[in-house]
C-alpha positions, -999 to +999 in steps of 0.1 A: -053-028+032-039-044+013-029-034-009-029-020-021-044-019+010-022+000+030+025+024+048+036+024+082+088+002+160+071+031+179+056+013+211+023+033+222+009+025+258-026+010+251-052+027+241-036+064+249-036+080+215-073+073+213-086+091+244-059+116+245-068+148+223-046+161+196-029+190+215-018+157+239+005+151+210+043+158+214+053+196+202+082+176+189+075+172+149+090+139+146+076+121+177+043+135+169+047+121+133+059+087+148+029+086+171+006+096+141+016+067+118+021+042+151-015+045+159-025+041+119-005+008+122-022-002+158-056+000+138-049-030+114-035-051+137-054-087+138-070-088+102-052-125+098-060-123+060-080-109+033-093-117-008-100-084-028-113-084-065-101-059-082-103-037-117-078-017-130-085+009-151-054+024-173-053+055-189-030+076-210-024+110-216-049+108-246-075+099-225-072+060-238-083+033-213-072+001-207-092-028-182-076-059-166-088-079-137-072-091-109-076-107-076-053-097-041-046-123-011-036-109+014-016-126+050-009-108+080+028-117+093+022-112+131+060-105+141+066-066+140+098-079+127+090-086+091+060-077+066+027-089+054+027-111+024+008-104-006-002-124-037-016-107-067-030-125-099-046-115-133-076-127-143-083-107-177-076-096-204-061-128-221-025-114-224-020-112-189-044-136-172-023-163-150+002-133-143+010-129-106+031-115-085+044-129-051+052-099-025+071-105+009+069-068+026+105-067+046+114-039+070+149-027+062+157-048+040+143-048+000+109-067-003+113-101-019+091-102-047+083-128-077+064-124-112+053-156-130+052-148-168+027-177-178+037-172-215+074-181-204+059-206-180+087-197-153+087-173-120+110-141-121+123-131-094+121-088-090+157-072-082+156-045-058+171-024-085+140-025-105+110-019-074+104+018-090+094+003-123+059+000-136+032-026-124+025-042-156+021-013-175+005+006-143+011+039-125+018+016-095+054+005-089+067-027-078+072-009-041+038+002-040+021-032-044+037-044-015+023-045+021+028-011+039+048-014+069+055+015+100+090+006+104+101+013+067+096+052+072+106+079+093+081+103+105+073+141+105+047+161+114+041+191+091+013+203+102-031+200+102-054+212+075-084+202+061-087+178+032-123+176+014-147+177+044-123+160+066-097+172+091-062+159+084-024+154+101+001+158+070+029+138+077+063+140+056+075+097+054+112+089+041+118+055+030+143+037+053+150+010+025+178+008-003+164+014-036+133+033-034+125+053-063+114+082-042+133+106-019+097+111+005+060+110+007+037+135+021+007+120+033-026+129+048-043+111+073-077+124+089-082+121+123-111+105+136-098+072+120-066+078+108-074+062+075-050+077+044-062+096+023-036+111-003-002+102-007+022+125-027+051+107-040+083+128-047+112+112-072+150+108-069+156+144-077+129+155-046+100+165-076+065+159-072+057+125-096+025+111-087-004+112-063-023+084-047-062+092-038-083+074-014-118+074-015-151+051-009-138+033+027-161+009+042-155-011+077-152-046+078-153-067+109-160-032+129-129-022+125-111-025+098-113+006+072-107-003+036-106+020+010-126+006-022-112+033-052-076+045-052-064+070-078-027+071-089-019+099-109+014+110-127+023+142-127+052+144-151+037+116-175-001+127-178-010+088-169-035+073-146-043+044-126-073+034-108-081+005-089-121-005-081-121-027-054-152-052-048-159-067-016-134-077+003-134-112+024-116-117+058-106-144+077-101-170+045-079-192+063-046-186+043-015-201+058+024-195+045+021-227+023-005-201-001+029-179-003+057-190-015+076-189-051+067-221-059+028-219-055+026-190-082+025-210-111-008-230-093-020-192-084-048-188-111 
């Protein structure tokens, strides 16, 4: 999904991870884990684009909340080569509305990303050094508002459990790019439809520091799963994030001109 949709080059034959049963799977941890997340990333192929409205809901350790409003466009890059691009934009409260937030997902390399400041009336562009920092405020970081892509991760099988009333692999992913703010992610796919469905996000000094909740999927186009609530919380701060998503629109007919640096400042 987007974003906010979405993490994850291993060439699969076909369709042979869906009619092959799990004990098919490589015994081998990491080519089972690189199979895993392959076929996650074969299941969003084609979306072309996407429009999500979203709320964020921010809360502190007191229990405090805070709402803004935003909206997420979304273009598939085709070439397994680079990453989606992403464009987000507030639309409330009055102190941030006109604030966006240009996202080019790289591979290897650190994403390229852009924040207009409306008040400043001029487009910032993010250093790599800074992608761990807080979203606006947010439990998100800079890194996790960009598209996911397979080929910035390694993979690892850890093993199969059950989360909630589903049946999960648990996969340990280590960022391949510079500058990440975390050392690995553990995360939880089930598997009938390989959807996420929790991410644990460890800091530089390998701690837990946050967890990512997914929840509320729907299908769109028959076959496309989007999750409509995700839950960021952190672990060593007491905050939360939550993102409500409303419907989400495919097939708007973005093209590269809605995605560049120049184009922010016309965003809202």
């Amino acid at each position: 999904m987007s974003a906010i949709r979405k993490l994850l080059a291993i060439t699969i034959t076909g369709t042979s991870l869906l009619t092959l049963p799990s004990a098919a799977f490589s015994q081998d941890a990491a080519t089972k884990g690189s199979e895993i997340a392959a076929e996650w990333d074969r299941r969003d192929h084609g979306f072309g684009d996407s429009r999500q409205i979203t709320r964020m809901v921010l809360e502190n350790r007191h229990g405090e909340t805070s709402i803004r409003e935003m909206r997420m466009d979304t273009l598939e890059v085709p070439d397994p080569d680079k990453g989606d691009k992403t464009l987000v934009v507030f639309e409330e409260p009055r102190d941030v509305k006109g604030t966006a937030l240009l996202s080019f997902s790289n591979i290897l390399e650190p994403d390229d990303q852009w924040l207009y400041l409306p008040a400043l009336k001029r487009v910032k562009r993010i250093s790599s050094k800074n992608k761990s920092g807080p979203f606006v405020g947010s439990e998100f970081a800079y890194e996790d508002i960009s598209a996911l892509e397979l080929k910035k991760y390694s993979y690892t099988w850890l093993r199969d459990e059950a989360c909630a009333a589903l049946d999960c692999f648990v996969l340990e992913q280590i960022p391949q790019y510079e500058d990440s703010g975390y050392t690995k992610q553990v995360a939880w796919y089930d598997k009938s439809e390989y959807r996420l469905q929790k991410i644990d996000f460890y800091d530089r000094k390998n701690e837990l520091l946050k967890t990512l909740t997914y929840s509320d999927y729907k299908k769109y186009l028959d076959k496309y799963w989007r999750a409509h609530d995700l839950f960021m919380e952190n672990h060593q701060t007491g905050k939360k994030t939550r993102l409500t998503i409303g419907e989400i629109t495919f097939r708007m007919g973005f093209s590269d001109s809605d995605f560049n640096s120049n184009s922010l400042k016309r965003a809202y």
